[in-house]
N, C-alpha and C positions, 0 to 999 in steps of 0.2 A: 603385288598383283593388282593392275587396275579394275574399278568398278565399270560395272557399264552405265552406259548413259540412261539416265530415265528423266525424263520430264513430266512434271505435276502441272498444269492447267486450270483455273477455272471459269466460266461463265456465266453472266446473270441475265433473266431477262424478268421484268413483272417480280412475282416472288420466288420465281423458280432459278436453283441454282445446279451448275453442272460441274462435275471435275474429273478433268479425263486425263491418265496415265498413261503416257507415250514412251514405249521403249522400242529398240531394234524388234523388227521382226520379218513376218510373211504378208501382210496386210491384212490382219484379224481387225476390224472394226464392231465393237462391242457398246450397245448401250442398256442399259440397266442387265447386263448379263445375257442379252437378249442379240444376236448377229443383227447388225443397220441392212442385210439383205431383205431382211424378214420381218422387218422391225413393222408394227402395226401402230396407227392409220397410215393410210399411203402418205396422205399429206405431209403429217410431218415425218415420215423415211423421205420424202424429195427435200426438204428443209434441211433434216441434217445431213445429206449427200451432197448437197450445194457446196460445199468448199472441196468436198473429194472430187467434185468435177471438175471446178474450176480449176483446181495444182495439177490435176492430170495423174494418171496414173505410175511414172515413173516416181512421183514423189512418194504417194502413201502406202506403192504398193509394199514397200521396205520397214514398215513402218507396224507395229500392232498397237492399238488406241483401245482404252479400257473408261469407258465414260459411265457417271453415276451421275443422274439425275432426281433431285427432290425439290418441291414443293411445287407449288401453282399447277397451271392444269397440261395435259398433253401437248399443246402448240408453245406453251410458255417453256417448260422441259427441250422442246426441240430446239427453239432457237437461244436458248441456253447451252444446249448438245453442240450446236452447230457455230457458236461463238467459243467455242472450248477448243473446237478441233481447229477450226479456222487459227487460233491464236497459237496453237499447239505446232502447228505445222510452218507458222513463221517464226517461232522458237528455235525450231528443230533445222531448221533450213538455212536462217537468217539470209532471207531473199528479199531485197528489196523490191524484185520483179513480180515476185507472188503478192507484196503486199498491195503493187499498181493492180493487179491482176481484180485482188478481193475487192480493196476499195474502190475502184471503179464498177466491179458487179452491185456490190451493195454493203456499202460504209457500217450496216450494223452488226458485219460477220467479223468486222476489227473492232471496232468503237465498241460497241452496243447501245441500246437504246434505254435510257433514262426512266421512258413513262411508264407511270405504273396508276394504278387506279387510284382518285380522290377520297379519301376517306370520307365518311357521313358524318352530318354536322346535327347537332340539338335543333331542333325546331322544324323538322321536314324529312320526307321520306329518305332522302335519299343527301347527295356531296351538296348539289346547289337549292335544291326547293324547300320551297318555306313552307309554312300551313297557310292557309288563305282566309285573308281576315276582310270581314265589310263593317261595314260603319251605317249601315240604315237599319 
């Protein structure tokens, strides 16, 4: 008896990582256990629907996406959410049309984005300032 297909995902952004579980389905899109309809602040529910719009909805509508977001803060969580699904659905597709599709909207919903904040150093408040010294 074969299994079904399921695919494991994940995405990082800053410190927040996300991992979404994609298997056949009716287009249930879940994050932290919470529906992406409803999902609160708005801002980031349009962040992570950005790739469901971009594939259009014959893709995702077949599709039920189970996504677990931890660490960093709400907009780090989204486009961690939204780098999960995005990669999840060219997985699941293997469309090289979708991939023109994303990388062309916005290169960080395949790639991701690297920056993350500068750690603080000895001798100053903060990643680059010093204490301020005079000499008179």
């Amino acid at each position: 008896m074969p299994g079904k297909k399921v695919l494991v995902v994940s995405g990082k952004r800053k410190t927040a990582t996300a991992r979404a579980v994609i298997k056949q389905g009716v287009g249930k899109v879940r994050v932290n256990k919470t529906p992406v309809e409803i999902f609160e602040p708005a801002i980031a529910r349009e962040k992570i629907m950005e790739p469901l719009l971009q594939a259009g909805d014959s893709v995702w509508k077949q599709l039920d996406m189970d996504v677990k977001a931890q660490g960093g803060g709400y907009m780090g969580q989204a486009e961690a959410a939204r780098m999960a699904i995005a990669n999840g659905l060219l997985k699941w597709t293997k469309s090289s049309h979708l991939r023109t599709v994303f990388t062309e909207y916005d290169r960080t919903m395949v790639a991701g984005d690297a920056r993350a904040k500068e750690s603080k150093k000895v001798g100053g408040a903060g990643a680059r300032s010093k204490e301020q010294k005079s000499y008179r």
